[in-house]
N, C-alpha and C positions, 0 to 999 in steps of 0.2 A: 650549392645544393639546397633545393627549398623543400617546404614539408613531405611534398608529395614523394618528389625524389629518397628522402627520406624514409621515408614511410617504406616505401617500396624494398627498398635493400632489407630494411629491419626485416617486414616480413619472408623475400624470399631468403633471405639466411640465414631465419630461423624456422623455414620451411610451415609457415602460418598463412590459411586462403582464406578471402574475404570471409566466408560464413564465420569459420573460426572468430574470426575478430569480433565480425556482428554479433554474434552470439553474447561474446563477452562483455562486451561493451552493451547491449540491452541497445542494437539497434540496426536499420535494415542494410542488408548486403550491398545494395545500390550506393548507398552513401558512403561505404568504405571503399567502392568504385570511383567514386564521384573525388575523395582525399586521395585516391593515389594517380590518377588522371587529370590530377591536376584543375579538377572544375570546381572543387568547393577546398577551403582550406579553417580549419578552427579557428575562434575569434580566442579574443586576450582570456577574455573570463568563461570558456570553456570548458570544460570536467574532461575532454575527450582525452587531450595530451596526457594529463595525469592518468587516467584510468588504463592507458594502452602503455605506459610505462607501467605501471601494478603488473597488468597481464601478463607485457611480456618478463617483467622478472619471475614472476613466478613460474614460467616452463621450466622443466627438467630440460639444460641443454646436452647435446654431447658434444665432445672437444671439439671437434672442426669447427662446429657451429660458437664454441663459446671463443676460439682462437679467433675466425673471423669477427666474431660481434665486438674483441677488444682490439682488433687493429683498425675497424674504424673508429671507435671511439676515441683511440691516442690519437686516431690525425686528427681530430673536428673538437673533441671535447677536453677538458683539464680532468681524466683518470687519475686518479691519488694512488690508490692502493689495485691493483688488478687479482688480489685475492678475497678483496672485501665484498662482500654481496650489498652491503648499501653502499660502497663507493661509484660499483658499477650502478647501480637503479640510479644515484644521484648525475651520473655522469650522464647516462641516456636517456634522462629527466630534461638536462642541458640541451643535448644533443639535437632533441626532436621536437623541442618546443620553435616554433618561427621564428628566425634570427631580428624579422621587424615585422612585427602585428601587425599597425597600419601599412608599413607599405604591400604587407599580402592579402588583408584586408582590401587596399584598392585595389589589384594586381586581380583578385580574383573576382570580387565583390563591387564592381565599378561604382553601384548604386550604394553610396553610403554618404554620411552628411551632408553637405549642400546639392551635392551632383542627383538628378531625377532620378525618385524610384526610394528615398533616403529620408531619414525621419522630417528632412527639414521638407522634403517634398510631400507627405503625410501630414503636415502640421498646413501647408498650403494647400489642402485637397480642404478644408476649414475655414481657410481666408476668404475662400471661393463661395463658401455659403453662408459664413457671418460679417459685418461691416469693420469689424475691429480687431487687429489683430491680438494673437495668443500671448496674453500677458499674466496678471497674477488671478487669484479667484474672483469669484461673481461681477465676470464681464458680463455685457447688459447687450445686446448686439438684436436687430430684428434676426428676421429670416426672408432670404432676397430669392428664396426659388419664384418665379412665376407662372402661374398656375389662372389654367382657360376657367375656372370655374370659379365666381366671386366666394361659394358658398364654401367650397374646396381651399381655400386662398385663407379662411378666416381662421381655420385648422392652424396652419403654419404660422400665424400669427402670434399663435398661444404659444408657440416658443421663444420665450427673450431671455432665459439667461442659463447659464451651465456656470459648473466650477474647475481649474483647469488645476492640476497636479504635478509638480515638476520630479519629476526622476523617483529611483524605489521609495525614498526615506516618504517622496510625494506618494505614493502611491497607497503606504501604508497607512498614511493620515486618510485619505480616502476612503480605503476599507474601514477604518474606525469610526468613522461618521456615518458611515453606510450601514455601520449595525446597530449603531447608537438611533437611527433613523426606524431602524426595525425593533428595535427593543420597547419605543415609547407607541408602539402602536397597540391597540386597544383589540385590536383585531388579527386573529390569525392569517399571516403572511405568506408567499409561498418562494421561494428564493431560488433562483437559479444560476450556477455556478460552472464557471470554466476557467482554465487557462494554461495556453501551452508554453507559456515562458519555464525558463529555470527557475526553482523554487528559493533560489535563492534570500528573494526580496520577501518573502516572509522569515526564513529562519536565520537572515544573520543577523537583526534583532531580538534577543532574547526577551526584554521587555516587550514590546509587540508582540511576540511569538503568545506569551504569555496570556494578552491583554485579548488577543484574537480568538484563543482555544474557549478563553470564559465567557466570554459575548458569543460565539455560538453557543456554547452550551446554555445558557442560560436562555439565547432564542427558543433552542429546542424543546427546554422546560416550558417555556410557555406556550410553545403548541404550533408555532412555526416550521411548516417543512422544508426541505431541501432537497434539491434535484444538481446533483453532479455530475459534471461529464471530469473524469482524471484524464490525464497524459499518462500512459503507463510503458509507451518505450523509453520513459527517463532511464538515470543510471542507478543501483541499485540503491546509492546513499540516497537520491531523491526518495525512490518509493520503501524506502526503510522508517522516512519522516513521513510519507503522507499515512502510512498503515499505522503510525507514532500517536499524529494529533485524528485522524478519520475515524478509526475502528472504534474507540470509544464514546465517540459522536453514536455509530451508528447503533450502539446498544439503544438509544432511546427509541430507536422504530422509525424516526422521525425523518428519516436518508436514506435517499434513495442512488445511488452510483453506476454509474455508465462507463464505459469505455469504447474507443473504437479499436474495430478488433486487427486492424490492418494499421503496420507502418505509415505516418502520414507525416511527408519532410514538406515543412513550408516554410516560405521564407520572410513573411509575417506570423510572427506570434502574436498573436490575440488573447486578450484577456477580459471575459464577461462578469460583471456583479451584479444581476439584476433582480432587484423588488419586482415581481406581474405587476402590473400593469403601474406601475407609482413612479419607479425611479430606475437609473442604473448606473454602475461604473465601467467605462468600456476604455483600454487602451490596445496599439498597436505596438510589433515593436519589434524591426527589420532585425533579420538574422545578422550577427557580427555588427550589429550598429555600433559606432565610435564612440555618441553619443549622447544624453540625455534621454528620455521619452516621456512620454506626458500621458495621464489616464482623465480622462474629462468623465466628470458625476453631473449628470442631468436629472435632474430633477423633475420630469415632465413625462406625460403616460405615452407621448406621441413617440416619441425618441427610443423610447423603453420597449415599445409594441415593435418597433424595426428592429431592436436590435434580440428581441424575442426572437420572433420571424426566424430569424438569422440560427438562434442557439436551437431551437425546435428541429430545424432542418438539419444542422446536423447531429442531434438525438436519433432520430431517424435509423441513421444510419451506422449507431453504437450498441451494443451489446450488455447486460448487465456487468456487472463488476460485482457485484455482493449482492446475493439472497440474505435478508432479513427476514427471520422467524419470529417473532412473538409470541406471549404466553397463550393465544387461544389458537396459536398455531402447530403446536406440540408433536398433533398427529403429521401432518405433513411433513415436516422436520423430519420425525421415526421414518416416514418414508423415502425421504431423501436421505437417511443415512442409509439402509436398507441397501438401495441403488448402489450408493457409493464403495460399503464395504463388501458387498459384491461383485466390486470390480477385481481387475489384476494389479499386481502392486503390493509391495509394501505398508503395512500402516503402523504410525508412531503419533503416541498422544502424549499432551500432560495434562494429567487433571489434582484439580486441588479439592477431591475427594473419592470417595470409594466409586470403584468402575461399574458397571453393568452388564458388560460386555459379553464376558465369559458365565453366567447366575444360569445354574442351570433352569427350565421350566418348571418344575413344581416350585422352585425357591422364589422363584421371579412373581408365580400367581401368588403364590402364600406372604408375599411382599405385598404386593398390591389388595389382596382382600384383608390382611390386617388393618390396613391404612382406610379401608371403608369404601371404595371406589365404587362405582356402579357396577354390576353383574355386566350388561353391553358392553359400557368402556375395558373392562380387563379382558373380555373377549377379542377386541382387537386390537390391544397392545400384544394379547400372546401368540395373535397368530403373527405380527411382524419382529416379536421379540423369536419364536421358532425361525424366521426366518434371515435374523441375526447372527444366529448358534450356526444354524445350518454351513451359512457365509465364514464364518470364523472356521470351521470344520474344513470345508474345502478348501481354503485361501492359504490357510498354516499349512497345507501339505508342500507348499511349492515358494511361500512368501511370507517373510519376517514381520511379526507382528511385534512390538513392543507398548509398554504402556508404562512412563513416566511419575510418578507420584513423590511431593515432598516425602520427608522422611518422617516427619512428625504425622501425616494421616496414618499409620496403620500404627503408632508404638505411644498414641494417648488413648486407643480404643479401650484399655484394660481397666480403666478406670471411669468409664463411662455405660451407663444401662441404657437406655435409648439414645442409638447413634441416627446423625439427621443426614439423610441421603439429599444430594442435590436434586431438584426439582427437575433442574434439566436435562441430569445425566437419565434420569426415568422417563422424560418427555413429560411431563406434566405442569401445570400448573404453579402447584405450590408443593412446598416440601414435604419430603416423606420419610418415616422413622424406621427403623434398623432395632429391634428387640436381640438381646445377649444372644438366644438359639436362632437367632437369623443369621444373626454374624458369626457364629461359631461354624455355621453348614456353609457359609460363602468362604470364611476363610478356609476351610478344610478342601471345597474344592477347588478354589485359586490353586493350594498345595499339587494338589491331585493333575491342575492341567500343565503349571508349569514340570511337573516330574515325567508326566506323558508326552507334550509336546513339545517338540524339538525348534522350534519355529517360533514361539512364545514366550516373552522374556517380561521381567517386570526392572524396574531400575529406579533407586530409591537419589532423588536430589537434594542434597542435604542446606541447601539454601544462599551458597555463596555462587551457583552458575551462571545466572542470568538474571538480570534486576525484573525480567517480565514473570517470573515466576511466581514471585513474592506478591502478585495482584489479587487481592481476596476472591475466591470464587472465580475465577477466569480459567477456563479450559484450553486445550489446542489440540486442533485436530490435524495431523497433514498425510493423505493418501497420496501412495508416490502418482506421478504423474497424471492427478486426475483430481487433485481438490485440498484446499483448506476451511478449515473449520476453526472459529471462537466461540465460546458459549460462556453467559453465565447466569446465575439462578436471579440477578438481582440487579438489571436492566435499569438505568436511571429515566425517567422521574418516578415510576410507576411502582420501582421495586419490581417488575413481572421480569419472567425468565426470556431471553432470549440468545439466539444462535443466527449466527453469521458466516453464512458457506461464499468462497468464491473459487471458483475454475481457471481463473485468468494465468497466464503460463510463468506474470513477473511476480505474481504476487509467489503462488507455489514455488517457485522456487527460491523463493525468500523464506520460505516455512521449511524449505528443506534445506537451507544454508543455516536457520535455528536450529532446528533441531540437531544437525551435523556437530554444532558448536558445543551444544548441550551435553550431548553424547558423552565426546570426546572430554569434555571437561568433570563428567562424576569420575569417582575415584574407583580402581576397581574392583573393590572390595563392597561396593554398592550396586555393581551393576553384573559381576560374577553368578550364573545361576546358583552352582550350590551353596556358597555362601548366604544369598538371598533367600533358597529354600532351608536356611539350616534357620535365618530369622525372624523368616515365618513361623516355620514350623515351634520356634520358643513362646511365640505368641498365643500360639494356638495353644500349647499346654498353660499359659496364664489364663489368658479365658475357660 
């Protein structure tokens, strides 16, 4: 019985159809057609096996189904205990992985090392255009295209030498020169970035991992942009890390992120590092190769412009990934939240300071003209902040609104006379102050909405939930099925505020598997409405 066959039983006896699985797995229907049809099968170093064992232990079975799923696993796999739930996951761990890699690798995969189509036949699409073949770094080799035009012909010439990269550990060296290349440059850079490979070969070097996140940031401090295309039908631990090391990249303004918005199974991964017009690192790298693969870094504008060409086209044809706001972008931001919490849905935040959310209108103006603002500008923050109130008004009659806060924001307030409202949470620019009678009429009617509204919860996280929590100043916003949000008042290099929306289906629902997490883990005596309003309400009579 080989994988497909496999595969198949699992699913219909536990009564699971392709989508079900796609879904789970963060990938398209086709390809789970393609594994049980026997046309495509997972390579050695695949996430699939493991992740569709996760899946499937985690269904609730009912007996028939759990009776049939252990009589085949006594025949095919060594079952220890049949009442243990990780005997069973380890046993159909066993079960479902390819009993020999390579031979279903060839069996399905024809095209893999030496045979056409297979890295060694990629590596000779290279032999064909340089005189020497691929050996260690700074081969020296002409360029043998021939070309009708002597003047045309002189172009090609200016290409004599590239450097060639053997396997991930190779590849990473690559990337490191490639920014070390960008960092000595005198002049603002423009970088363009892809790659559909597993993300493996950056994060199982933690040194690297390391070495990578500082040398962008520090590009970006100097003023170097970035244009990203992600893979985001990965699995969710891939795009758990790229939201990990990216999202705080993108606070500086300086990244800009793409995605394509359609399932796209190919059977070369491609991988692009490219300086405009100066340089680039380009590798290929056949689905289920055996094998080694190589990333070649040229060094040369002519190389880099084709292989631009190439990444341009398909930008094209990709979608944003993340809206970046900045501090002179405030208003827009207000308006795109506006939009969003006027949608249907759910909404659940954490902020690591006081909300805005709920401030009635006089409280919200009498904020803003304390603070000195121009007459114009608090004009049309209030007709979008009325139109805020309005949104939360409608939205709570039908949809659970929550809003997450350490615990320590509301019970150091007693001891402080001007309290500093985050810039961003107001849309503004720079930070704004909170006077004792400000905060006494906000805190009074927080009391007043969560006692009224039945849909309106506040939930205090006391610090040991989530290590993202604990990030100074960093917000989170996630509307069910329609958007996540990060903001914070103090965007690096600049110090200015900025906010970071994205719509994309993997990301949201990675903002909705945090927060789930989040939830679940305060304790409840933190997130109990009357208890909550009995700790308000103590606060209230200390101020």
């Amino acid at each position: 019985m080989d994988f497909g066959d496999k595969l198949n039983l699992l699913m219909k006896t536990l009564k699971v159809n392709n989508s079900k699985l796609a879904r789970a797995l963060s990938v398209d229907p086709s390809l789970v057609s393609k594994w049980r049809n026997k046309k495509r099968v997972p390579s050695a170093v695949s996430p699939y096996p493991a992740e569709m064992v996760s899946y499937f232990s985690s269904l609730h079975l009912h007996n028939f189904q759990r009776v049939e799923l252990l009589k085949v696993l006594e025949e095919h796999a060594a079952l220890t205990d049949k009442e243990s739930s990780a005997a069973l996951q380890e046993a159909l761990a066993e079960w479902l992985s390819p009993e020999n890699e390579k031979e279903a690798a060839s069996k399905y995969h024809p095209h893999t090392q030496n045979e056409p189509g297979g890295t060694s036949a990629f590596l000779n699409i290279f032999d064909g255009i340089f005189t020497q073949p691929a050996g260690k770094k700074n081969i020296t080799a002409p360029f043998l295209f021939k070309m009708n035009k002597p003047e045309t012909l002189s172009l090609f010439k200016s290409l004599h030498h590239f450097e060639l990269y053997r396997g991930r550990a190779g590849k990473r060296e690559a990337v490191l020169a490639f920014l070390d290349l960008v960092l000595t440059s005198a002049e603002p850079l423009e970088l363009l970035l892809t790659s559909q490979e597993n993300l493996q070969w950056i994060l199982e070097d933690k040194k690297f991992t390391v070495q990578w996140e500082e040398k962008l940031r520090l590009a970006l401090e100097q003023g170097h942009k970035i244009t990203i295309i992600h893979t985001t039908n990965r699995e969710l631990s891939d795009l758990t890390s790229i939201m990990k090391y990216w999202l705080p990249l993108h606070l500086t303004g300086n990244v800009e992120s793409f995605y394509h918005p359609q399932y796209v199974h190919t059977i070369i991964k491609a991988t692009y590092f490219i300086i405009k017009n100066k340089a680039c690192i380009v590798s290929f790298l056949p689905e289920d190769a055996q094998s080694d693969n190589y990333s070649f870094f040229f060094p040369d504008s002519l190389v880099t412009k084709i292989f631009e060409a190439s990444f341009y086209a398909f930008l094209e044809q990709c979608k944003k990934l993340l809206y970046v706001f900045t501090g002179e972008q405030m208003i827009p931001f207000m308006e795109k939240m506006v939009q969003l919490e006027g949608r249907s849905g759910d909404l659940i935040t954490f902020k690591n300071h006081l909300s805005s959310l709920t401030i009635p209108l006089s409280l919200y103006e009498d904020i803003l003209q304390s603070n000195n603002l121009p007459p114009q500008e608090i004009k049309k923050r209030l007709q979008l902040h009325e139109k805020r109130l309005q949104s939360f008004i409608a939205m709570t009659e039908h949809y659970n609104y929550c809003e997450i806060f350490p615990y320590n924001i509301f019970f150091t307030l007693p001891g402080e006379e001007n309290i500093k409202l985050s810039s961003v949470e107001f849309f503004l620019e720079e930070n704004i102050y909170l006077n004792r009678r400000q905060l006494v009429a906000l805190l009074e009617h927080t009391i007043q909405v969560l006692e009224n509204n039945k849909h309106y919860e506040i939930f205090f996280a006391g610090g040991r939930e989530k290590y993202i929590i604990t990030a100074p100043d960093l917000s989170f916003i996630y509307k069910e099925n329609h958007a996540a949000v990060v903001t914070t008042s103090h965007g690096f290099p600049h110090k200015h505020p900025v906010a970071i929306m994205s719509n994309e289906g993997n990301i949201v629902r990675t903002f909705e598997e945090f927060f789930q997490d989040l939830q679940a883990e305060i304790p409840s005596f933190n997130r109990t409405k009357n208890q909550i309003i009995t700790k308000l309400k103590k606060l209230y009579h200390q101020l």
